[in-house]
Backbone as a ProteinNet text record, in pm:
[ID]
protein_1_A
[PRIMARY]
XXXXXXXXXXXXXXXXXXXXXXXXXXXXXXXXXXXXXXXXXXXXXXXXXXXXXXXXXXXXXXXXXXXXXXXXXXXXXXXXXXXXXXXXXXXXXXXXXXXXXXXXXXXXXXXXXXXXXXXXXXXXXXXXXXXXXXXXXXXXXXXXXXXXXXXXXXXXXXXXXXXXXXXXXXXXXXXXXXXXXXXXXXXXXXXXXXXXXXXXXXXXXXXXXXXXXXXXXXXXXXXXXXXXXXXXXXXXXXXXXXXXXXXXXXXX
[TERTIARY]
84.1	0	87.6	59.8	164	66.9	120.8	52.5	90.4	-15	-20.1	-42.9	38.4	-4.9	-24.8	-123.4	-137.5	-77.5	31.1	70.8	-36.9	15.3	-21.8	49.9	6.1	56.1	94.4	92.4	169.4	323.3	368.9	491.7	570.2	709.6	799.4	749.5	732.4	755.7	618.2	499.7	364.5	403.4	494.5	527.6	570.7	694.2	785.2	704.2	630.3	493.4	463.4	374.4	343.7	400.1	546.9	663.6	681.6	681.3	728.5	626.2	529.4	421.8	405	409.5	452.6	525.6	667.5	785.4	688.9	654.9	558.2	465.5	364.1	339.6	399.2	498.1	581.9	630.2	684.9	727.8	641	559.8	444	342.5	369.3	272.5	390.1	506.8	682.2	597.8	591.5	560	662.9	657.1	677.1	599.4	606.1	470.1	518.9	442.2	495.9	456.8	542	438	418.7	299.1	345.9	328.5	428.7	477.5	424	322.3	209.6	218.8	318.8	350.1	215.7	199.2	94.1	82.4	-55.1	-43	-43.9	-73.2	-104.3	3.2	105.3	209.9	319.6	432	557.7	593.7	591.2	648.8	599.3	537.6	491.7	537.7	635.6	670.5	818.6	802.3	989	984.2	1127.9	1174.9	1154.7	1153.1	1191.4	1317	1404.3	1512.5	1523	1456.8	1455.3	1437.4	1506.7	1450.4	1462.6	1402.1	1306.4	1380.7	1367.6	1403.7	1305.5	1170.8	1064.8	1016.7	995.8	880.7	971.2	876.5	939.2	881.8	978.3	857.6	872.8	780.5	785	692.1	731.4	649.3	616.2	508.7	429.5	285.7	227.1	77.7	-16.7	26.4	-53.9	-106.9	-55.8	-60	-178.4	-267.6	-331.1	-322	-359.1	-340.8	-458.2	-427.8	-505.6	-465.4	-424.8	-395.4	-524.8	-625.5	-735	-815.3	-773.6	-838.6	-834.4	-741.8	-631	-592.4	-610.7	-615.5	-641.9	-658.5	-759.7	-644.5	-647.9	-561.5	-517.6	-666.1	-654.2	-646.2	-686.7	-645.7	-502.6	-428.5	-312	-230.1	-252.7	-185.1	-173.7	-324.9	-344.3	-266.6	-211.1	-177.6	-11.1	16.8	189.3	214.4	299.4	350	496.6	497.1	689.2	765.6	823.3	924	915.8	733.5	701.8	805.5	753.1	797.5	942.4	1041.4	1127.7	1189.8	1216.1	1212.4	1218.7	1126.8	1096.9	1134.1	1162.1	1187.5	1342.6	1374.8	1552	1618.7	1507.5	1489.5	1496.7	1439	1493.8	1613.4	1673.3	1792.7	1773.9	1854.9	1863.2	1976.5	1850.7	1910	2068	2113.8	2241.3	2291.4	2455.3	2564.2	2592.1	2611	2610.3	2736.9	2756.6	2934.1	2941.8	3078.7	3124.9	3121.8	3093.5	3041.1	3166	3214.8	3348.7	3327	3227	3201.8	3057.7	3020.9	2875.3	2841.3	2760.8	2641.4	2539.3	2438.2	2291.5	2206.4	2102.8	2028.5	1907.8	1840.1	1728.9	1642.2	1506.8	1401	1335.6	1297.5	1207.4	1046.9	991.9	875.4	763.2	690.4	576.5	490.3	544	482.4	325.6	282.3	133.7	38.6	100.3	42.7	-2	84.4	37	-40.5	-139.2	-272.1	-252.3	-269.6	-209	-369.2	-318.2	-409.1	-441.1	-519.4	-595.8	-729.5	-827.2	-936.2	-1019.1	-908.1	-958.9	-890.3	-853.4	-836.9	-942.9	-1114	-1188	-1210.1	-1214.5	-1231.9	-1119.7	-1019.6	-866.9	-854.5	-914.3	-946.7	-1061.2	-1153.8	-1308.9	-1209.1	-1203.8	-1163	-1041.9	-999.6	-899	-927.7	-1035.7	-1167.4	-1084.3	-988.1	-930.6	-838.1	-737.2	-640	-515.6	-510.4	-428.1	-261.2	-261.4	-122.7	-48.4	-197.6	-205.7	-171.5	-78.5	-62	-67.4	-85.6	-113.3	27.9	24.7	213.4	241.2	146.5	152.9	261.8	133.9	194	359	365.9	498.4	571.3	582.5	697	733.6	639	650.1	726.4	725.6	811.8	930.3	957.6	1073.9	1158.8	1072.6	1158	1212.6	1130.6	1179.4	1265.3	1284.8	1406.9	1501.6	1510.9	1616.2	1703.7	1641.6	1650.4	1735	1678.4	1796	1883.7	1901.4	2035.6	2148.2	2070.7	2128	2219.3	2173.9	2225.7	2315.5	2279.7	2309.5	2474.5	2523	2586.2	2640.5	2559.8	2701.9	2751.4	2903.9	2991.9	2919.3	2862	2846.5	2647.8	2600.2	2475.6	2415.7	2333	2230.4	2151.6	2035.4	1922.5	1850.2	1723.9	1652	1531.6	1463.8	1299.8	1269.8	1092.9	1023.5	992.4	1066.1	1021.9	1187	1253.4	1373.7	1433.2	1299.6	1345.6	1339.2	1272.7	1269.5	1401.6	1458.5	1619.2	1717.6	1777.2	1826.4	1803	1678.8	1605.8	1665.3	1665.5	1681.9	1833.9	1885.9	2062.1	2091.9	2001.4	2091.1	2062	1945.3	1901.1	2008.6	2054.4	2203.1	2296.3	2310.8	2411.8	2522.5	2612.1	2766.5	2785.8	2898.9	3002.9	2945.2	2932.2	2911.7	2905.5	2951.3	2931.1	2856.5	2842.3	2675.6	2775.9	2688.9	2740.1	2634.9	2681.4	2626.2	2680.2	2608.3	2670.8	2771.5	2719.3	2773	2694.8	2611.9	2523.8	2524.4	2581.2	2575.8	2491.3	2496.2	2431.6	2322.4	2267.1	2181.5	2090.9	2106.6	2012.3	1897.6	1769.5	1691.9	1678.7	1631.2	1662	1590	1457.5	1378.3	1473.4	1552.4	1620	1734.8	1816.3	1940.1	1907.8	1817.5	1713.7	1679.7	1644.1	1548.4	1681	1798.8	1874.8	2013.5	1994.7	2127.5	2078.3	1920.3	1838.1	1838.1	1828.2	1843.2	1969.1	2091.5	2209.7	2293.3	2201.9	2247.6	2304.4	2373.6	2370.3	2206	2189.9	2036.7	1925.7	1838.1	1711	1648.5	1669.9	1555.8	1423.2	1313.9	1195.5	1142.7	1150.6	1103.9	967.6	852.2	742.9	609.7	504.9	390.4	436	412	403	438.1	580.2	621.4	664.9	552.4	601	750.3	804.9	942.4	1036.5	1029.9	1148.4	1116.4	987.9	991.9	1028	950.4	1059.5	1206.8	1255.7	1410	1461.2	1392.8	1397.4	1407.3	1314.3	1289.1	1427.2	1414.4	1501.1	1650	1716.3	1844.8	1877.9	1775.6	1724.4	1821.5	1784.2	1803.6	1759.6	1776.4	1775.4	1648.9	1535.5	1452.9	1401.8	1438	1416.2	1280.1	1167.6	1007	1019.6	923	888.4	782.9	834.6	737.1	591.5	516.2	380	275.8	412.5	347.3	351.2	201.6	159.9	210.2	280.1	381.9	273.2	206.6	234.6	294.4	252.2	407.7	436.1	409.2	409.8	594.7	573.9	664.5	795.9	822.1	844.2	887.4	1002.3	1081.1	1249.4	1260.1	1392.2	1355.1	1206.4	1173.9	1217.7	1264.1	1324	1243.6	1269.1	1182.7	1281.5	1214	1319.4	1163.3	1205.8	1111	1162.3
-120.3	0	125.4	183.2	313.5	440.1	513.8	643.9	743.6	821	996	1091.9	1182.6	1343.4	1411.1	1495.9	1587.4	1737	1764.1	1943.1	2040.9	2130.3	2268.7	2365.1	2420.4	2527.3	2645.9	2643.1	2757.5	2771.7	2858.9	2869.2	2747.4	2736.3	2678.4	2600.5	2709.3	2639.6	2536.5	2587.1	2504.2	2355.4	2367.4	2226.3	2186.9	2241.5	2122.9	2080.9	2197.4	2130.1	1977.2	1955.3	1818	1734.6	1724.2	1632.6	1573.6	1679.7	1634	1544	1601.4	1507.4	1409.6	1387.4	1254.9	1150.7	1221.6	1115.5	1064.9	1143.8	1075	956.4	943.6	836.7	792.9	783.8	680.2	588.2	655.5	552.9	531.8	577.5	502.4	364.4	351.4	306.5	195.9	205.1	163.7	147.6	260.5	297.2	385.2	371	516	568.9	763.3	780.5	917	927	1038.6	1141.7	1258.3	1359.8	1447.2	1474.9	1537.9	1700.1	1755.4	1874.1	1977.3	2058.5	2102.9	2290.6	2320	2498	2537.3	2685	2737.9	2805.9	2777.1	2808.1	2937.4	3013.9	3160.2	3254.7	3217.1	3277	3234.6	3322.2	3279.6	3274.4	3317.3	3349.5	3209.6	3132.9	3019.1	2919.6	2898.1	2799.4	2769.7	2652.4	2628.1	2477	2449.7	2339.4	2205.2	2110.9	2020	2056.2	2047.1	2134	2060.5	1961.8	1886.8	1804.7	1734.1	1551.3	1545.5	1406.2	1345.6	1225.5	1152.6	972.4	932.9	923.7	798.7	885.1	983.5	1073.7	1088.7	1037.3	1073.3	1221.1	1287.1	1429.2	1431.8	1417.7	1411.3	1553.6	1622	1698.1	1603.8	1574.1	1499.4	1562.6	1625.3	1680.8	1557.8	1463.9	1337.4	1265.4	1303	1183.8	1276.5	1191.7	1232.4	1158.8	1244.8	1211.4	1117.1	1018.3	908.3	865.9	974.5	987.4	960.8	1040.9	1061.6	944.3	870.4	730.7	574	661	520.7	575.2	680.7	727.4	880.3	911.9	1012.7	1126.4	1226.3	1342.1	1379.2	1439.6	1562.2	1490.3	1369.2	1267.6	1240.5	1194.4	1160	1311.5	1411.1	1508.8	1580.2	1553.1	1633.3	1547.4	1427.5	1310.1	1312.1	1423.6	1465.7	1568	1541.2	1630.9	1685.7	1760.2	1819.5	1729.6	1649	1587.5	1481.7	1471.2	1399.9	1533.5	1664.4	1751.6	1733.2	1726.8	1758.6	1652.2	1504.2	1407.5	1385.9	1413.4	1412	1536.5	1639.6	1761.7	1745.4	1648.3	1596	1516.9	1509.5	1390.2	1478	1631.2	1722	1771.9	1806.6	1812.2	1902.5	1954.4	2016.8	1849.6	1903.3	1841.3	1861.7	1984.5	2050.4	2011.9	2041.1	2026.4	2204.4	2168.7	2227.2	2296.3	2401.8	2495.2	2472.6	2418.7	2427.9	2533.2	2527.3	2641.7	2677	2828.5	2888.4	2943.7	3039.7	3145.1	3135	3126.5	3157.8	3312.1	3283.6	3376.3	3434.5	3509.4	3519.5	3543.6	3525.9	3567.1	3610.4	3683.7	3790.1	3732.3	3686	3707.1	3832.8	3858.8	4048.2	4023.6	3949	3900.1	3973.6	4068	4156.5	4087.2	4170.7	4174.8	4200.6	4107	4122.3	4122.1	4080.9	4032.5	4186.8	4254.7	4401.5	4495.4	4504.3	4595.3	4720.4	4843.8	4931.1	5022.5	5097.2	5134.1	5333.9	5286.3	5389.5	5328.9	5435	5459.6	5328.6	5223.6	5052.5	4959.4	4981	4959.9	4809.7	4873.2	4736.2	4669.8	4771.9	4677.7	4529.6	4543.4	4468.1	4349.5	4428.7	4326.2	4264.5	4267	4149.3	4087.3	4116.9	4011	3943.9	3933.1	3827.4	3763.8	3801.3	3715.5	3705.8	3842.5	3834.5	3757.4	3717.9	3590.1	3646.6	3567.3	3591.9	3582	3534.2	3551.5	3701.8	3786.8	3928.1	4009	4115.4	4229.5	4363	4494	4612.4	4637.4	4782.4	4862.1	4881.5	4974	4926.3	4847.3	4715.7	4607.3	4573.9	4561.3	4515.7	4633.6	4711.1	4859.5	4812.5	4772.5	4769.2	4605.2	4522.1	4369.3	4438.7	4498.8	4558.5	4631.3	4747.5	4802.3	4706	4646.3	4544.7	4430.3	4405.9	4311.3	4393	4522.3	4581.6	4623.2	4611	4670.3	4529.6	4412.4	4272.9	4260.1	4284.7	4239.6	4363.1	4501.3	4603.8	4576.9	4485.2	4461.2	4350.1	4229.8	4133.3	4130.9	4244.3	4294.9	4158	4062.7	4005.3	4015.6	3970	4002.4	3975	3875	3811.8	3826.8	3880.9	3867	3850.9	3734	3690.1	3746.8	3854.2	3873.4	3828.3	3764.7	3808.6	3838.8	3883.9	3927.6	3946.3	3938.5	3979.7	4134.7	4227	4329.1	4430.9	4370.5	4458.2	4642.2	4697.2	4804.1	4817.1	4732.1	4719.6	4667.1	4588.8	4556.1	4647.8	4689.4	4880.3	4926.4	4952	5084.3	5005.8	4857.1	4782.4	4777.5	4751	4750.1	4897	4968.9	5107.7	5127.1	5087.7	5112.6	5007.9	4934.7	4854.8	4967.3	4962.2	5040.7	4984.8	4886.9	4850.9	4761.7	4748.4	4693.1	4577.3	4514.1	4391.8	4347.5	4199.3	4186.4	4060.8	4121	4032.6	3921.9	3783.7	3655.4	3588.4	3480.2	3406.5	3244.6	3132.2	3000.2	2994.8	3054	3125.3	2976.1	2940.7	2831.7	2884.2	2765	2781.6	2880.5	2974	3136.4	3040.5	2933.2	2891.4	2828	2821.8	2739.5	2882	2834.5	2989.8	3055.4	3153.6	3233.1	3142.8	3130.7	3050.9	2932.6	2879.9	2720.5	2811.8	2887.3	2976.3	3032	3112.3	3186.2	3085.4	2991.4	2891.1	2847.7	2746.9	2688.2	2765.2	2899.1	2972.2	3049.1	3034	3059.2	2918.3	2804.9	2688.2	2660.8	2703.8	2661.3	2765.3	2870.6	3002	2976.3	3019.3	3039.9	3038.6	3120.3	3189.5	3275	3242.4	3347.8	3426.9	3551.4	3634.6	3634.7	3577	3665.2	3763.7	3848.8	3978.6	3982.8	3933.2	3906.9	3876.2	3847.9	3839.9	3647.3	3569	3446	3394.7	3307.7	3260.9	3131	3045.7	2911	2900.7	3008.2	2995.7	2983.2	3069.1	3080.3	2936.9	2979.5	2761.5	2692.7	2623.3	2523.1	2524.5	2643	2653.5	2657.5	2662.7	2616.8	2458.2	2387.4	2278.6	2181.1	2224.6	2119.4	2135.7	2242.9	2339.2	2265.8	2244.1	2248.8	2393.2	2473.4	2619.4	2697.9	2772	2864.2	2987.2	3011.4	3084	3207.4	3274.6	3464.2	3523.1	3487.3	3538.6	3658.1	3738.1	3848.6	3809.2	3871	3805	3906.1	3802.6	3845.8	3782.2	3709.8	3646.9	3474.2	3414.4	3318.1	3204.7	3115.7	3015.1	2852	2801.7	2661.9	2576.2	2559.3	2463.9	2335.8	2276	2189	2254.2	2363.7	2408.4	2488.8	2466.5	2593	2516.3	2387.3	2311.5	2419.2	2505.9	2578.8	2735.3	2776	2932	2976.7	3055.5	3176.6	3301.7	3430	3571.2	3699.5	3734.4	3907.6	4011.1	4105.1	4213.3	4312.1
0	0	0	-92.2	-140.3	-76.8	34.9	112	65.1	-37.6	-67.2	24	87.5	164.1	58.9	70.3	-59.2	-0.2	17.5	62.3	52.7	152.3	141.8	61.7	-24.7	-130.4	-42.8	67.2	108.6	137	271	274	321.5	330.4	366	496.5	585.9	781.1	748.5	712.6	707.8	624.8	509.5	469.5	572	615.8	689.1	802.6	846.3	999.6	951.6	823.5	739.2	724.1	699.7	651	815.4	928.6	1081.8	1101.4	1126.9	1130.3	1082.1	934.8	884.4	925.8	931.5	1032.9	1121	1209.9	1312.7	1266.6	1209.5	1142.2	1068.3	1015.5	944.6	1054.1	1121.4	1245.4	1337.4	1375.4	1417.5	1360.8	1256	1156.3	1082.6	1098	1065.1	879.7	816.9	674.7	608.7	482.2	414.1	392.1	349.9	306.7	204.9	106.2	9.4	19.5	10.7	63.7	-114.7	-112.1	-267.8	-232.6	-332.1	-294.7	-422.9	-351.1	-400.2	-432.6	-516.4	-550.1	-552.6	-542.1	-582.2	-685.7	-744.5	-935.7	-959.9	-860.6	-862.8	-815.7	-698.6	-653.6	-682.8	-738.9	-727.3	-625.1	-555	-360.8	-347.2	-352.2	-256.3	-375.7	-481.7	-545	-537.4	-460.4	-490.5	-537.4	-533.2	-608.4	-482.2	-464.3	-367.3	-346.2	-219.4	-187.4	-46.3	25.4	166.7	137.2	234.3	235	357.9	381.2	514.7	512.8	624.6	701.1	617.6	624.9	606.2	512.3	492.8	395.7	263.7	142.5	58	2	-66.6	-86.3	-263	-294.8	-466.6	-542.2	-609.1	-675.2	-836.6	-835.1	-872.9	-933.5	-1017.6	-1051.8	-1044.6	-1086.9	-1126.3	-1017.3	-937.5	-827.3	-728.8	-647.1	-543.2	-428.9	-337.1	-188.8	-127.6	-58.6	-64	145.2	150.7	342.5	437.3	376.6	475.3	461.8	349.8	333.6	476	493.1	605	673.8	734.3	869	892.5	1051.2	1088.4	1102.3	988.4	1019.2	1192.8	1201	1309.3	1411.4	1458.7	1611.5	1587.7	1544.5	1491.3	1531.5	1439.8	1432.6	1620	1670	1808.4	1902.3	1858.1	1958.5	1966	1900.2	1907.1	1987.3	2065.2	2162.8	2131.2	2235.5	2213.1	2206.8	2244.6	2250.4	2083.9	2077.9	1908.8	1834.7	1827.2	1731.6	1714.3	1902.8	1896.4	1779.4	1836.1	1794.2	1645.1	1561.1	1461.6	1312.3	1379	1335.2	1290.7	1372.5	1322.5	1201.5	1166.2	1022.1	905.1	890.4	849.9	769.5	653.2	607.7	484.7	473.9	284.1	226.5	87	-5.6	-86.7	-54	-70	13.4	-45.4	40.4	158.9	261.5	389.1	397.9	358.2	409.8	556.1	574.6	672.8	776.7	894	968.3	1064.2	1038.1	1029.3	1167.1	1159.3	1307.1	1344.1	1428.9	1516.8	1470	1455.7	1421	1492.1	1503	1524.4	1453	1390.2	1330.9	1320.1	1279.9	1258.4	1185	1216.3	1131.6	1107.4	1061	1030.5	988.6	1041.6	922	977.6	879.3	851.3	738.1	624	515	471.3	430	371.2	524.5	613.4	744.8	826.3	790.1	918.5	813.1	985.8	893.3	935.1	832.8	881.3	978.1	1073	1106	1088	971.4	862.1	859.6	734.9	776.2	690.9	634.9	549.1	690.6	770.5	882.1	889.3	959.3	987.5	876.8	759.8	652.3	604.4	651.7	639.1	740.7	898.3	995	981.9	916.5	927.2	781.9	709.9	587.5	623.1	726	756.7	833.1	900.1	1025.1	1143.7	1177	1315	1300.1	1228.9	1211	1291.1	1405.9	1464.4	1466.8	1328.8	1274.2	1195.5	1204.9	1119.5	1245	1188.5	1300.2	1249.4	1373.6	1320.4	1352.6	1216.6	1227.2	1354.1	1416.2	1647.5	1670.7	1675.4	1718.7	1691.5	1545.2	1501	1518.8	1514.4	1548.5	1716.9	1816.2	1984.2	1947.2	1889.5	1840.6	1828.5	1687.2	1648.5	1741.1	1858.2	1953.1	2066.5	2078.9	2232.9	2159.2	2054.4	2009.9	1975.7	1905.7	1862.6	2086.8	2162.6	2279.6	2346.4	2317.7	2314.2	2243.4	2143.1	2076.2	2053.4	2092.6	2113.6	2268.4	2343.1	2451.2	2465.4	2359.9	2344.2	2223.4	2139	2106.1	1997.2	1964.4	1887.3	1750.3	1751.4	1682.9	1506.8	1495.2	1372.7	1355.4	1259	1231.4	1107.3	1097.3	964.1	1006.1	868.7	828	758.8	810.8	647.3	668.7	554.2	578	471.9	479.2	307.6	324.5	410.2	331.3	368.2	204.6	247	289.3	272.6	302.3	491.2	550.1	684.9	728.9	628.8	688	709.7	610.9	623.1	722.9	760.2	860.3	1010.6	1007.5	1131.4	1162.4	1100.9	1050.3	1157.2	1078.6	1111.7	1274.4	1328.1	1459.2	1575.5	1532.7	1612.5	1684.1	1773.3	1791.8	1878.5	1750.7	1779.5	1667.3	1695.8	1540.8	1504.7	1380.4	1365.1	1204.3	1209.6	1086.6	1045.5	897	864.1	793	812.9	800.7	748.9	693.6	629.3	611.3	588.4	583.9	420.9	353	222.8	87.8	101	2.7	-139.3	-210.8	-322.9	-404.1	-502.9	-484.2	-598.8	-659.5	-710.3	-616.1	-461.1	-392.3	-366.3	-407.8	-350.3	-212.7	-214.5	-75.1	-12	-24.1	93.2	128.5	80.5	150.5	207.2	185.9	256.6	355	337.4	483.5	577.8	568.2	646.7	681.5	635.9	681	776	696	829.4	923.9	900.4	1033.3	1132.9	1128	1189.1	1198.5	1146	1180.6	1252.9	1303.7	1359	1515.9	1608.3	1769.9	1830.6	1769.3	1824.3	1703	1738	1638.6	1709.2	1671.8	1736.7	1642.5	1674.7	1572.1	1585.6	1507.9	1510.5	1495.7	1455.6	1438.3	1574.7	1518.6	1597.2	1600.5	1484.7	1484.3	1336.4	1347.6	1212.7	1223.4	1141	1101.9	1037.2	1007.4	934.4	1009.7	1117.2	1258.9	1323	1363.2	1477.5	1375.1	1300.2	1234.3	1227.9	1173.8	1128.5	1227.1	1383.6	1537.7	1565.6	1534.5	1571.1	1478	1319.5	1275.7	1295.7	1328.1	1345.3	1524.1	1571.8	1726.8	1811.4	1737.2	1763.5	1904.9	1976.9	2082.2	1983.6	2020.5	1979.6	2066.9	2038.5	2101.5	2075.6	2121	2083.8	2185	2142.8	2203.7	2332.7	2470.2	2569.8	2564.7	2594	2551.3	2458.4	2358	2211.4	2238	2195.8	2204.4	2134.9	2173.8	2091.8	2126.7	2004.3	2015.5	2141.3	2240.7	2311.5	2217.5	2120.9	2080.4	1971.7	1955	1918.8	1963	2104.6	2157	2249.3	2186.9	2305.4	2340	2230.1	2216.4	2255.7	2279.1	2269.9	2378	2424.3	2526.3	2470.9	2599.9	2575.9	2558.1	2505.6	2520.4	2575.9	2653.3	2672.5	2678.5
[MASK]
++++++++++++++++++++++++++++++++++++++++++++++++++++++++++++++++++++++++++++++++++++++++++++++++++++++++++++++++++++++++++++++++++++++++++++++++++++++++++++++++++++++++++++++++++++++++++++++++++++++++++++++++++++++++++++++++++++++++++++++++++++++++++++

């Protein structure tokens, strides 16, 4: 019996959530299982190449093929029946498909993540908040400017020598860069300059010292937490998964 996952067409961290989970039933179940790897037809931002591999999960981008999971067993009991130590556990199976530069100096690194997510607060304001139905992954400029100050206020304190960035909205990097105040230099694992940003970002964010996230809530940072088994810097106040949040620490 050959097992189809059918992916989520969204970002990066939400696959790899699927693939962990999987491990989990693979070895629970002592199966393989394929996960098919599902771009979205409409966004470039949400299409990449297969670029990870898994222990038990195979991940195939495949059009032809359908997912035949929910046939032979119960998603959401299964999925609710994993705990931390399942995530931790399992999140290790994890890997790029590339070869890995040797890691020279410790680092820290920066997530910055806004983007399409912060609502600004102007006069389309409720109109922006009812059409996202309150999604608590959405934040106002407020919000994320009071994120941005109380992390720039840790690592402004935290001073280290070596720092990775990245974020989807580069003119916020600049503006953040400049608000540091002490020497430092920006680093990188240095990945072959054909691997795409999303697999470079994600992986020298997981192979970093430490992550600060700058954000409300990013499947991109926990994961690149969980599989890296990384030291994670959330803003105290902000609501973490514990299922995810075997590595999270606070800044205030």
């Amino acid at each position: 019996m050959k097992i189809y996952f059918d992916g989520r067409t969204d970002g990066l961290g939400n696959r790899i959530i699927e693939i962990i989970f999987l491990e989990y039933v693979a070895s629970m179940k002592n199966i393989s299982i394929n996960y098919l790897w599902n771009n979205h037809p409409r966004r470039l931002d949400r299409s990449y190449p297969v670029m990870i591999k898994s222990k038990n999960v195979n991940i195939i981008n495949n059009l032809s093929k359908k997912g035949n999971f929910n046939d032979h067993f119960q998603f959401r009991e299964l999925f609710s029946s994993m705990d931390q130590t399942d995530w931790v556990k399992y999140a290790k199976f994890i890997q790029p498909a590339f070869s890995i530069p040797s890691k020279k100096e410790k680092y820290t690194s920066i997530h910055l993540r806004g983007g399409d997510r912060i609502l600004n607060l102007d006069k389309y304001f409720i109109k922006k908040y009812l059409a996202v139905e309150k999604n608590h992954y959405s934040i106002t400029n407020f919000e994320f400017n009071r994120i941005k100050k109380k992390s720039l206020k840790y690592i402004n304190k935290l001073k280290p020598e070596n720092i990775f960035i990245c974020t989807d909205i580069e003119d916020e990097k600049i503006v953040y860069l400049n608000k540091l105040n002490f020497k430092y230099n920006l680093k990188n694992l240095g990945f072959d300059e054909k691997i795409p940003a999303v697999y470079t970002d994600f992986f020298n964010l997981a192979f970093s010292r430490e992550i600060i996230m700058v954000s409300k809530y990013s499947t991109f940072a926990l994961m690149a937490s969980l599989v890296g088994q990384t030291k994670l810097m959330v803003c105290d106040g902000i609501e973490i998964n514990k299922n995810y949040s075997a590595y999270v620490e606070r800044y205030n």
